[in-house]
C-alpha positions as CSV (number, residue, x, y, z in Angstrom):
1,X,64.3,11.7,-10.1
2,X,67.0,14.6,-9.2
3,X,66.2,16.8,-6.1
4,X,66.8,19.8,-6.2
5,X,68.4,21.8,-3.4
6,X,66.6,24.0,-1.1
7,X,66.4,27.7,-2.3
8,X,68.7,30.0,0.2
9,X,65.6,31.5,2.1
10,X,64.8,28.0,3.1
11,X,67.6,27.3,4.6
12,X,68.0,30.4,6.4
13,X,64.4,29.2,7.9
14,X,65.8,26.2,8.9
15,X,68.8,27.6,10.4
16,X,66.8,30.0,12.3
17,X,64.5,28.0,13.6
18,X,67.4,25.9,14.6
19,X,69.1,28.3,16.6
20,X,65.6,29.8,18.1
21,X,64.9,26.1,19.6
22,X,68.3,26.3,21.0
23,X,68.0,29.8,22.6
24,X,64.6,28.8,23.9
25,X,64.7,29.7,27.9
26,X,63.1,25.9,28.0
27,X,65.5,24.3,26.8
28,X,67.9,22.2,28.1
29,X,71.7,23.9,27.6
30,X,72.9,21.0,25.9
31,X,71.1,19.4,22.8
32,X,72.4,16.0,21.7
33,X,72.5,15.6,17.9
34,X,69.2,13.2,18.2
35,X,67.2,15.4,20.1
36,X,67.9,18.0,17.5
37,X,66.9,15.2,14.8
38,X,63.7,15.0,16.7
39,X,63.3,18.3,16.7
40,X,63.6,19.4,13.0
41,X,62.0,16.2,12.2
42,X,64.8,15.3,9.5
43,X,68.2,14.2,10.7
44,X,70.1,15.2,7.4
45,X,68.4,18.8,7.4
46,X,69.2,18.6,11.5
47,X,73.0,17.9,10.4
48,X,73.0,20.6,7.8
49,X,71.8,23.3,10.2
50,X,74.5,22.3,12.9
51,X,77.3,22.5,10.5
52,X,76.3,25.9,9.4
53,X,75.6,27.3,12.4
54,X,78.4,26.2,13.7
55,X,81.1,27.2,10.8
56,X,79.4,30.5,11.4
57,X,80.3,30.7,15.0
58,X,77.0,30.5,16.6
59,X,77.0,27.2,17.7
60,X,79.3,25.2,19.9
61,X,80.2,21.3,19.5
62,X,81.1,18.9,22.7
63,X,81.1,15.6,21.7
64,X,77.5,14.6,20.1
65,X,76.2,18.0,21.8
66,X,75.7,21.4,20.7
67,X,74.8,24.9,22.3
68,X,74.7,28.3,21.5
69,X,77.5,30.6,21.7
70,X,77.4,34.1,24.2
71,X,77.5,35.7,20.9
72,X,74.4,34.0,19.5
73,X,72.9,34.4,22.9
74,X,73.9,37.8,23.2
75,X,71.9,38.8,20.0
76,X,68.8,36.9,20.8
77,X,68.6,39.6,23.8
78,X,69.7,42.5,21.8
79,X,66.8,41.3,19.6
80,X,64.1,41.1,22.4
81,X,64.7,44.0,23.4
């Protein structure tokens, strides 16, 4: 049986909820690749959201860990407000 990939809006979902859980005033500033495995509950969709996110400059790598960027961060408030 072949999968098929995700439509594009489904991604986006993913990638948004992604960066929301990392913008999140709860959470921790740095999130280590398995707690964002935990997170999105699928450590292949997990990886697939990092790597976009990040070639799109919104997320930071150090090591295993990832955080937002100030721009990210700085449209999250833009967006609250």
């Amino acid at each position: 049986m072949r999968l098929l990939p995700a439509p594009a809006c489904e991604l986006d979902g993913l990638h948004r909820t992604l960066l929301e859980l990392l913008l999140t005033d709860e959470g921790p500033g740095l999130w280590s690749s398995e707690e964002i495995a935990t997170a999105m509950g699928d450590p292949v969709i997990a990886v697939d959201a990092v790597d976009t996110l990040h070639a799109a400059g919104l997320l930071h790598r150090l090591g295993d860990f990832v955080f937002p960027t100030r721009a990210a961060a700085r449209y999250r408030r833009l967006e609250q407000a």
